[in-house]
C-alpha positions in Angstrom: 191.4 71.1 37.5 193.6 72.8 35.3 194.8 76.5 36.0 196.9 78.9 34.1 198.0 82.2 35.4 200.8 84.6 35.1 203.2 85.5 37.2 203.9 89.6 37.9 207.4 91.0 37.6 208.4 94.5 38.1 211.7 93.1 36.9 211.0 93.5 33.5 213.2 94.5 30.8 211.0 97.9 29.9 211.4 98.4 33.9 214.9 97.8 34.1 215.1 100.9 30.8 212.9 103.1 32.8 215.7 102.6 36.4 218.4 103.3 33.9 217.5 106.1 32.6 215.9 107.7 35.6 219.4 106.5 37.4 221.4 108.2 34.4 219.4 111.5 34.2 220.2 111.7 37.9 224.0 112.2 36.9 223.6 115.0 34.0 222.7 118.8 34.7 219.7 118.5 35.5 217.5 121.0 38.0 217.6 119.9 41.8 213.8 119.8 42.0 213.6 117.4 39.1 216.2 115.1 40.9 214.6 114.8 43.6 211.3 113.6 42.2 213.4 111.1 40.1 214.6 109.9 43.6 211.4 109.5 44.8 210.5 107.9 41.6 213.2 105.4 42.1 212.0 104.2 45.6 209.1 102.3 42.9 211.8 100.5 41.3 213.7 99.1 43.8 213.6 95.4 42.6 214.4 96.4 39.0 217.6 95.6 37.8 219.6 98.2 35.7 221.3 98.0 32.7 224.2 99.1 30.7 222.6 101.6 28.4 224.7 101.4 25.5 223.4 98.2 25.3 219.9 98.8 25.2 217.5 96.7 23.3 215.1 99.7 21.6 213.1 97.6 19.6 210.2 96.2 21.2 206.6 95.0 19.5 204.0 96.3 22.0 200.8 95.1 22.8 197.8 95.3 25.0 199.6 94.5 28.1 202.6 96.9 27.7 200.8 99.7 25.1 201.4 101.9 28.1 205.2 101.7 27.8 205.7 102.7 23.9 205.6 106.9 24.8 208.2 106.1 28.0 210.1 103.9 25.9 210.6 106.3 23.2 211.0 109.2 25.5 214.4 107.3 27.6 215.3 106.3 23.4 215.5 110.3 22.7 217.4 110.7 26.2 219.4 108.1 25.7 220.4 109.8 22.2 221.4 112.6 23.8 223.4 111.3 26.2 225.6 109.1 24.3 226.3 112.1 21.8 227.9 114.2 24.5 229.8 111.6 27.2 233.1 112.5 27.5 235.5 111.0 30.2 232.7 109.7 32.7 230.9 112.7 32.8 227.4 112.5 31.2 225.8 115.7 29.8 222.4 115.8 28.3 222.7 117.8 25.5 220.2 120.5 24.4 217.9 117.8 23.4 218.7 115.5 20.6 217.6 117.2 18.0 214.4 119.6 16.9 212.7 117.5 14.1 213.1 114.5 17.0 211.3 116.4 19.5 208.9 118.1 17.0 207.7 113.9 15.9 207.6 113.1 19.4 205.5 116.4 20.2 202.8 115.4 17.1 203.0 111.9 18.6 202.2 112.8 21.8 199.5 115.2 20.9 198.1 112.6 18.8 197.8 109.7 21.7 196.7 112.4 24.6 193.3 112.7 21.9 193.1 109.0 21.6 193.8 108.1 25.2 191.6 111.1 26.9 189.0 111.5 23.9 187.6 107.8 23.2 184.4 108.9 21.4 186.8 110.9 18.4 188.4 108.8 16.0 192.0 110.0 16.1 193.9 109.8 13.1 196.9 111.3 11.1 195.7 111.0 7.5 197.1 111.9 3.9 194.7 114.7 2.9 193.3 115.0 -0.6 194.1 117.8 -3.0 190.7 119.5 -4.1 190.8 120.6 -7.5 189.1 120.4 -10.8 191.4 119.1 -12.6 193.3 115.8 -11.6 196.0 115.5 -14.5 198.5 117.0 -12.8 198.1 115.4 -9.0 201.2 112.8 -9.3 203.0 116.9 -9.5 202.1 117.9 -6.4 203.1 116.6 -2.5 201.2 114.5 -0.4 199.7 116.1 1.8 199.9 114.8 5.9 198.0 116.2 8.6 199.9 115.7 12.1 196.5 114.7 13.8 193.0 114.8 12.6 190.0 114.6 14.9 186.8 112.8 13.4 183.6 113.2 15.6 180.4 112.6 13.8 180.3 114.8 10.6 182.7 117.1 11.9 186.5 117.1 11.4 189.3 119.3 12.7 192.7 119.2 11.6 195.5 120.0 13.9 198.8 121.1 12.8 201.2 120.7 15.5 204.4 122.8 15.6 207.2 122.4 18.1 210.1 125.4 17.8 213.3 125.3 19.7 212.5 129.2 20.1 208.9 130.5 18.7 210.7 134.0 18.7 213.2 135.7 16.6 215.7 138.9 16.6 214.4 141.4 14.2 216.9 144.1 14.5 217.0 144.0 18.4 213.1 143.5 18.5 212.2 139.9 19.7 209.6 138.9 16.7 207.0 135.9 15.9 208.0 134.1 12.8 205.8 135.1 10.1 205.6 132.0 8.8 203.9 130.5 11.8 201.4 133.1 11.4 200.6 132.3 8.0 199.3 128.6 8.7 
């Protein structure tokens, strides 16, 4: 008889970046109520090791066995990011989020693989979009054109275009305003 089997670790090294960060978010300025779940988090991860984070590993190839972790992953990178940019003498401060094109691919991308994960029967895509027009001399002229996620069911399409803004409103002489701009999608 032969047999072949795998042996389970919770000691793996996308564990052991999960603890860290948890264990490092604990230390910024962070709300109590979100510590405390942490904490309880942590209890999971009690046979993980931790790691030094400013020697991280961030490149990974994922597959079907550890798909699950590429959002965390990418999520404790972006932390991560933040961190590092503000340490100063020990003391860790998360800064106001890395930065708002990061967060605005990581919103698309998120968007994008809640459809994929919790819509099976749509084909999930984010496709270069062709220019309609009658005349295709001057096409090489204008941009491609990307949606941020496009939803295929059947004959039907719908194209999402997904905007993250560090603040959706503006000061128009006193008068908190929408951007036109976003009205004008």
């Amino acid at each position: 008889i032969n047999c072949i089997y795998d042996e389970f670790s919770l000691n793996t090294y996308m564990n052991k970046i999960l603890k860290t960060t948890m264990k490092c978010l604990i230390k910024t300025d962070i709300s109590r109520k979100n510590k405390i779940k942490l904490r309880k988090l942590l209890v999971h991860f009690n046979n993980v090791d931790t790691l030094d984070y400013r020697n991280i590993q961030w490149y990974h190839s994922f597959d079907r066995n550890n798909q699950t972790y590429k959002m965390l992953i990418s999520i404790c990178y972006l932390i991560f990011q933040g961190v590092i940019q503000t340490e100063s003498k020990g003391q860790n401060d998360l800064m106001v989020f890395v930065d708002e094109q990061q967060i605005s691919r990581l919103y698309e991308k998120f968007i994008l693989e809640y459809y994929k994960k919790e819509f099976p029967e749509l084909v999930v895509t984010s496709s270069n979009i062709q220019w309609s027009l009658d005349n295709d001399d001057n096409v090489n002229m204008l941009p491609v054109m990307r949606s941020d996620i496009m939803l295929r069911y059947k004959d039907k399409c719908l194209i999402i275009d997904a905007k993250f803004y560090k603040n959706t409103l503006h000061n128009y002489y006193d008068t908190k305003k929408i951007h036109s701009t976003n009205l004008y999608q």
